[in-house]
C-alpha positions as a printed Julia matrix, in Angstrom:
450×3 Matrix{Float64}:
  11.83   -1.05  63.12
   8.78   -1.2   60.68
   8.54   -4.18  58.97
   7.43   -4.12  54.95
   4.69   -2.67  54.77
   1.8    -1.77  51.44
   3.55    1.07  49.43
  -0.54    1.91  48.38
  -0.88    3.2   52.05
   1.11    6.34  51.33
  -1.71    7.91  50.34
  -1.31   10.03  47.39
  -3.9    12.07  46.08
  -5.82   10.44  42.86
  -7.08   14.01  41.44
  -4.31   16.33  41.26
  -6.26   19.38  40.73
  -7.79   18.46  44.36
  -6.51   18.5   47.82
  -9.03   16.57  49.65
  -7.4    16.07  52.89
  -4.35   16.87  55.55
  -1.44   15.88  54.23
  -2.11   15.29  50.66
   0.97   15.29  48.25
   2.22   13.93  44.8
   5.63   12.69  44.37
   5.68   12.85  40.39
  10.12   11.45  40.77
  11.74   10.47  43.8
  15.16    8.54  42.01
  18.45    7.23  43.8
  21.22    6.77  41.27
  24.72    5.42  42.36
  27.87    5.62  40.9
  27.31    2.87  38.8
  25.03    4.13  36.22
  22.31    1.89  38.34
  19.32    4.13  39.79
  16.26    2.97  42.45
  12.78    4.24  41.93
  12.35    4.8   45.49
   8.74    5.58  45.24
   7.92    2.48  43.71
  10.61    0.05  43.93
  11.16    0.35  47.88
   8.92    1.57  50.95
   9.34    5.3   51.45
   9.44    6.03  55.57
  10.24    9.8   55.54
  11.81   12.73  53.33
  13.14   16.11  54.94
  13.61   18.64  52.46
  14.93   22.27  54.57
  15.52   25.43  53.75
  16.96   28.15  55.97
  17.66   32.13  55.62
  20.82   31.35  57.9
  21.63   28.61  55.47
  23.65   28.55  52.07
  22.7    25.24  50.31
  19.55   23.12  50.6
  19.67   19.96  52.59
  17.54   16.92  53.8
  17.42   13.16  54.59
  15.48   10.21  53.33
  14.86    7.32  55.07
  13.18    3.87  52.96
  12.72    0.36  53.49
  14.77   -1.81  51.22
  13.58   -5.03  50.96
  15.4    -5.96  47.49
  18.75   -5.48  48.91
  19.19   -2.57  45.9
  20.71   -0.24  48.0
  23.52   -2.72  47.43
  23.92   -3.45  44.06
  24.07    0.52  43.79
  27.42    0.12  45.54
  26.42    3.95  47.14
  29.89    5.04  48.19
  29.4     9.31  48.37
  29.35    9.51  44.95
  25.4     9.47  44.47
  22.83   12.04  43.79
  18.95   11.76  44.16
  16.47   13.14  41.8
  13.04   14.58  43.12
   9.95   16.49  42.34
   6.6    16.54  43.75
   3.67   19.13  45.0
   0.47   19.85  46.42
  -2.18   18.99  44.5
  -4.84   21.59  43.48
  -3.02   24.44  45.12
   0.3    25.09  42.93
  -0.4    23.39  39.77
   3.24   22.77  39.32
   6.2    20.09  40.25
   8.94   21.73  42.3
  12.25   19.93  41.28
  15.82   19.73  42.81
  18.88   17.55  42.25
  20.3    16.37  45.98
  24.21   14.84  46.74
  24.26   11.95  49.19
  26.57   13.2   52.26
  26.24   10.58  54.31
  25.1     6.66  55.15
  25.1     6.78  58.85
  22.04    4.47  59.67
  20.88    1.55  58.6
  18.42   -0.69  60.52
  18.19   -4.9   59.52
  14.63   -6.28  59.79
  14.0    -8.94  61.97
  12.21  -10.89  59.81
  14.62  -10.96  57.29
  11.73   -8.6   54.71
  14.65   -5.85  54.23
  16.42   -3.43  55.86
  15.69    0.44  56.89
  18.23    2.94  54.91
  18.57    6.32  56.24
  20.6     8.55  53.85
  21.8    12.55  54.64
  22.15   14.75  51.15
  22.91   18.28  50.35
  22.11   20.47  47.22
  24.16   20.78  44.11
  25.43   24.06  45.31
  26.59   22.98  48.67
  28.16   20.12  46.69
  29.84   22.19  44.65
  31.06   25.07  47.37
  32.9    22.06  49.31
  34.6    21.21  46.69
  36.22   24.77  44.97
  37.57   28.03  46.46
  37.7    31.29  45.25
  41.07   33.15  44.93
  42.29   36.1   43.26
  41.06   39.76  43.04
  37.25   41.45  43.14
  36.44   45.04  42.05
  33.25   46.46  41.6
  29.94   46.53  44.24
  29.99   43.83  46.27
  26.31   42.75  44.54
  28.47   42.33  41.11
  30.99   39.82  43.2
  28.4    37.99  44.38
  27.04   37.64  40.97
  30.18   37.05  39.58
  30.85   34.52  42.04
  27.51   32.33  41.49
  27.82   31.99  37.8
  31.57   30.93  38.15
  30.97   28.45  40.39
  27.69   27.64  41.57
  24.96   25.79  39.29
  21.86   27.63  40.93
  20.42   30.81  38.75
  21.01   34.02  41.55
  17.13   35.1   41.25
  17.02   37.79  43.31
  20.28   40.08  43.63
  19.45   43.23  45.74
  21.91   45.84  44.21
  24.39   47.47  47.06
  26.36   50.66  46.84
  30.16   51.29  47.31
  33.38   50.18  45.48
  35.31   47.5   46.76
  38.33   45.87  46.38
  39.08   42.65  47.61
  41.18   39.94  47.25
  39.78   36.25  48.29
  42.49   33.95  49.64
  41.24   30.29  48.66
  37.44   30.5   50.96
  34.66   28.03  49.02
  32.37   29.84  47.16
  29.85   30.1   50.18
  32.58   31.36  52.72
  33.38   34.01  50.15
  29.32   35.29  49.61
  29.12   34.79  53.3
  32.13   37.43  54.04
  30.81   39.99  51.21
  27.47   40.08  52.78
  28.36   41.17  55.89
  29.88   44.31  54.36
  27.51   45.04  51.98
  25.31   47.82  52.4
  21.77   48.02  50.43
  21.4    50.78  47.91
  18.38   51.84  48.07
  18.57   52.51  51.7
  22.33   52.7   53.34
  20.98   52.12  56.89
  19.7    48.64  55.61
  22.57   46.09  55.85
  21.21   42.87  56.63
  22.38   41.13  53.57
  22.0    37.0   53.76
  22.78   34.45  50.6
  20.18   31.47  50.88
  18.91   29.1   48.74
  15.43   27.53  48.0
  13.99   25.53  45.23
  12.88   28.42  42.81
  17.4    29.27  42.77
  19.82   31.84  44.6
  18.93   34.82  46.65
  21.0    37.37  48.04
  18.74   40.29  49.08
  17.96   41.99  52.86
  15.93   40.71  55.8
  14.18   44.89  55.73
  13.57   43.93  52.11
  12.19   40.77  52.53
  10.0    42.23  55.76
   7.95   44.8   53.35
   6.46   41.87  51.62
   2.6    40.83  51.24
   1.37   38.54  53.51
   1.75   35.69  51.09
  -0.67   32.67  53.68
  -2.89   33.0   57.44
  -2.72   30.33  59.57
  -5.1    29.96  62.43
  -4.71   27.83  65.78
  -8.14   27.19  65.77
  -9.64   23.9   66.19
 -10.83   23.42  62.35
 -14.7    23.44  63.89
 -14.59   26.86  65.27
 -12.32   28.85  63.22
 -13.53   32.46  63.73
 -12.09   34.22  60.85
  -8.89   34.78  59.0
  -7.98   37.87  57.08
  -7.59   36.74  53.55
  -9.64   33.7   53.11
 -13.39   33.48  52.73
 -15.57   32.9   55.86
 -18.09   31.15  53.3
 -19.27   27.97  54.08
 -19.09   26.19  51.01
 -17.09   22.65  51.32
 -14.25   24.09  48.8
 -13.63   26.93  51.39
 -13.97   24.64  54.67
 -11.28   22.77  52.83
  -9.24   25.74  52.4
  -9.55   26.6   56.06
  -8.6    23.1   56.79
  -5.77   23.32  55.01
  -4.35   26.65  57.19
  -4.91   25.56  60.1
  -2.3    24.8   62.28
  -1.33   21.36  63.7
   1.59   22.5   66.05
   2.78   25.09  67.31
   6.05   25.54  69.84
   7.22   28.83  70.72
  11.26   29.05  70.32
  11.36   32.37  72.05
   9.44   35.44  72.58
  12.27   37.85  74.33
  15.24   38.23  75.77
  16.37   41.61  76.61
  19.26   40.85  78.52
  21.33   39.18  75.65
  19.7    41.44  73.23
  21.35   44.88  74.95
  24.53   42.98  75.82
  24.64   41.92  71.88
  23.9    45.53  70.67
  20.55   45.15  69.59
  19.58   48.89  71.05
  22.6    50.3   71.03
  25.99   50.09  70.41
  29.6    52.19  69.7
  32.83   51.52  67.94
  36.04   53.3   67.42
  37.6    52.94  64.27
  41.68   53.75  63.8
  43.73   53.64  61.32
  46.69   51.59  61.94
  49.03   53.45  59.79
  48.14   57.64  60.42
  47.13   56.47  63.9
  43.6    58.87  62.54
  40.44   57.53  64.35
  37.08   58.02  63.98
  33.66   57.35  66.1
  30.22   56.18  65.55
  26.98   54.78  67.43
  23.96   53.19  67.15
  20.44   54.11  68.2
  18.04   51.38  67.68
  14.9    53.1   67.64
  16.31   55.99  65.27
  17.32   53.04  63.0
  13.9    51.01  63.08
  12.34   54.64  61.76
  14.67   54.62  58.68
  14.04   50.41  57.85
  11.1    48.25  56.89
  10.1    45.99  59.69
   7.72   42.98  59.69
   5.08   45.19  61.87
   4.52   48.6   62.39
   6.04   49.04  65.64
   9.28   49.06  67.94
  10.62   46.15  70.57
  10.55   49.14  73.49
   8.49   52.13  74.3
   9.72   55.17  72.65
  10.16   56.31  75.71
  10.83   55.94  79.66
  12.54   52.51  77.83
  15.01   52.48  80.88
  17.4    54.44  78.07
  18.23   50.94  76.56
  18.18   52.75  73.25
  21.05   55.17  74.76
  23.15   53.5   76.61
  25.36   52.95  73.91
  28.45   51.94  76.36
  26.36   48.81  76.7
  28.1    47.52  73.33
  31.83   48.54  72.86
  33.53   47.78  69.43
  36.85   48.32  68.05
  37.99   48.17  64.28
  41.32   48.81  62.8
  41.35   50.07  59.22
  43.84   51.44  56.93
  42.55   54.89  54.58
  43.76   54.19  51.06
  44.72   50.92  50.93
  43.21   50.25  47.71
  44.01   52.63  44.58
  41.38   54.49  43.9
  39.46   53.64  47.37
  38.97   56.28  50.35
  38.22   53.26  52.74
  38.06   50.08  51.14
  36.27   48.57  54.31
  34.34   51.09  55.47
  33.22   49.39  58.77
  31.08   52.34  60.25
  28.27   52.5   57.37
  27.26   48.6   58.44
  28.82   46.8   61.14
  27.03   48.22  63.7
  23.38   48.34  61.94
  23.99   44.72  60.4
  24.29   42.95  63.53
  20.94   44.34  65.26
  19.4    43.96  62.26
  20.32   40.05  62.56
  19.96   39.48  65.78
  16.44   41.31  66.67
  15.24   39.53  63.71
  14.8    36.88  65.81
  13.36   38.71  68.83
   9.9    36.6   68.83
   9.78   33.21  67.32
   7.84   30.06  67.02
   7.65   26.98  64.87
   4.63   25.61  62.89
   3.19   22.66  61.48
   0.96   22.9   58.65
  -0.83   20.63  55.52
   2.0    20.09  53.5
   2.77   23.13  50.87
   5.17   23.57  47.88
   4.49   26.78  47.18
   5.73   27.86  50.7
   9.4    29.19  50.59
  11.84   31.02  53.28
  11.84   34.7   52.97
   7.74   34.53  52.67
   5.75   36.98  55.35
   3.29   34.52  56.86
  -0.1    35.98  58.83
  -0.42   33.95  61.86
  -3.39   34.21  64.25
  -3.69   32.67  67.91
  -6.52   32.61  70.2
  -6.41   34.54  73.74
  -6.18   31.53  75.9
  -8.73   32.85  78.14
 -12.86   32.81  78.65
 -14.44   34.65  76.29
 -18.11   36.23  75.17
 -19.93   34.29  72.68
 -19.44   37.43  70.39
 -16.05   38.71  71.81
 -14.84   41.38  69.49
 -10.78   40.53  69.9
 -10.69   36.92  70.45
  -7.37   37.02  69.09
  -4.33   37.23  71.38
  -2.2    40.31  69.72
   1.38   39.97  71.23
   1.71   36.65  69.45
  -0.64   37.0   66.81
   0.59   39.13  63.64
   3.17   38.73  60.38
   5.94   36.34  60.61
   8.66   36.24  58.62
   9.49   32.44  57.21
  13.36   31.87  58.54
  13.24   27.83  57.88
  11.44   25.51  56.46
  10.98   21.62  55.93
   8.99   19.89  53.74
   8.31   16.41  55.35
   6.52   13.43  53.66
   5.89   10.41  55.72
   3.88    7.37  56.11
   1.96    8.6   59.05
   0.99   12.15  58.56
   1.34   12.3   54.4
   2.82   15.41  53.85
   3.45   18.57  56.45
   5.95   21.52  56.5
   7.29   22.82  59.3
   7.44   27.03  59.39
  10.27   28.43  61.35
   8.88   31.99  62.06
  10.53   34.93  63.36
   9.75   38.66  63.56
  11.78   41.89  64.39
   8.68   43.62  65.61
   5.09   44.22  67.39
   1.54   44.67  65.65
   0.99   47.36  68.66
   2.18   50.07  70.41
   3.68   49.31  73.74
   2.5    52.09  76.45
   4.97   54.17  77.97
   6.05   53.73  82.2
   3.71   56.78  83.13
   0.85   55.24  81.06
């Protein structure tokens, strides 16, 4: 365990219109306060050893963990008991120009680490946003009419704290009623059904949260996005080029190369077309029946028909459009089965209507995730999840002084952001990790008789 150590070697920044090196940061608040009205300054007042700040698509609520060196035995007089919240806000200097902010729930005390020279004691302490606070601790009962966009609205003001930014608007009249879920479970069930309307094929509705408030929109929508950064895994001497940022060789622009270039890089996955037919990801079927008239009805999914109606992260399909080894037909390769009931709401043909999303939602999801990799990069608070990220690897292979491609194309191309943490530490300053994912290829894979 790290003994007490000089808080001035956390290097913060002096100018904060400048970012003069990896890892640069300014924590403007970084507050404990316990139950007792008594609060620590832990930027000051203790050793900071790391913060984790996350965000996920896949996840509801923000969450994170802090870890300090107490050497004033404060954590005790705050008599922190699960009743204690910390305050934070910092950024990147010279890049956003502005403090992000966010109120954090302590969730848990699990480790804590003595010195052995008696200089204090390592705290490690788990904590969750205000809304994830909040969902845990209220459910939602009685009856919802309207589009399921206007529940989920109706839903976030009544019992979440976060302003619902973004609220993609979805089509259909529902009726539902909500038998004592949290808040969360509740948006979480809604957005599977929901269907987007401004394009009925898209269905691939997700609630998240991040530190600018509430989302619920579409991964399609969030896939036709500007590329909002590049990142190159170049060593910083011999970056070749990027496509938004200036080849010019002026220190201020070296800098901003510097600061995109990547520091790690782990592939999570790049394919997996077994589990992605067996899930439905091509194609799939379902029956439908109604329990009561004993009525049924059919339906089936073609994935490549569907990618032509939906915005992708690049330009092209997971298969060949054709001699594809019919993964796109074999729609037997994904059986479902749905009971329904016609009328069960007043006023409502088919309150549930389970053939205009099920099927489209879940390959949606799940090839979403088709190719992905995680990134480590200068610390940014301007990066959120949801962003489309330009990433650019090198062909790992000899090349001509003036090769004309040296970039590798299957893994080079947009990204969507799926996760993110924002990591301060001691050692490195400040990095965020990039969980990236896309749904698609920057080229054109060649046909069997090609």
């Amino acid at each position: 365990m790290p003994d007490y150590y000089d808080r001035t070697n956390i290097v913060n920044a002096p100018d904060p219109s400048k970012w003069r090196q990896f890892g640069d940061y300014i924590i403007d608040e970084l507050i404990l306060f316990g139950p007792n009205k008594l609060s620590i300054d832990i930027k000051n007042q203790t050793g900071l050893i790391k913060l984790v700040i996350s965000e996920s698509l896949y996840q509801n609520f923000m969450y994170g963990e802090i870890k300090f060196l107490d050497f004033s035995n404060l954590t005790d007089r705050l008599e922190l008991n699960g009743q204690d919240f910390i305050q934070v806000s910092f950024t990147t200097p010279g890049f956003s120009g502005k403090m992000i902010k966010k109120k954090f729930y302590v969730t848990n005390f699990n480790q804590l680490k003595l010195s052995h020279n008696a200089k204090g004691k390592e705290v490690t302490l788990g904590f969750i946003s205000s809304d994830g606070y909040n969902s845990m601790q209220n459910t939602v009962v009685g009856c919802y009419k309207g589009t399921i966009t206007e529940m989920v609205s109706q839903i976030n003001q009544s019992y979440l704290k976060n302003e619902l930014i973004q609220a993609n608007p979805t089509v259909n009249s529902h009726s539902f009623i909500i038998p004592h879920w949290s808040p969360h479970k509740t948006i979480n069930w809604l957005a599977k059904k929901s269907v987007s309307a401004t394009n009925t094929d898209d269905c691939s509705f997700l609630f998240y949260e991040d530190f600018d408030g509430n989302h619920f929109t579409t991964l399609h929508h969030l896939a036709e996005q500007e590329v909002m950064a590049d990142y190159d895994y170049f060593e910083s001497s011999m970056l070749p080029y990027s496509s938004t940022i200036s080849t010019n060789s002026s220190i201020e622009n070296k800098m901003i190369r510097h600061f995109h270039n990547i520091k790690d890089l782990q592939f999570k996955r790049h394919f997996d077309k077994v589990k992605e037919i067996d899930n439905g990801v091509y194609a799939s079927n379902m029956v439908s029946l109604d329990m009561i008239s004993k009525d049924w009805s059919y339906s089936q999914f073609d994935y490549l028909d569907h990618f032509d109606k939906t915005d992708s992260i690049e330009k092209y399909p997971l298969i060949p459009r054709e001699t594809n080894l019919g993964v796109n037909k074999n729609i037997n390769s994904n059986f479902n089965f749905v009971g329904t009931h016609m009328f069960s709401q007043e006023g409502i043909e088919d309150n549930f209507r389970y053939s205009d999303y099920l099927l489209k939602r879940r390959s949606s999801v799940l090839r979403t995730r088709s190719t992905s990799m995680s990134i480590i990069v200068s610390g940014d608070s301007t990066r959120r999840v949801g962003d489309v990220v330009n990433i650019i690897i090198p062909k790992m292979e000899p090349l001509e002084e003036q090769s004309p491609d040296p970039v590798d194309r299957a893994l080079s191309g947009r990204y969507l952001v799926t996760g993110l943490q924002h990591v301060i530490n001691k050692d490195d300053g400040y990095t965020t990790r990039l969980e990236v994912s896309r749904d698609s290829l920057p080229f054109e894979l060649m046909n069997a008789e090609n």
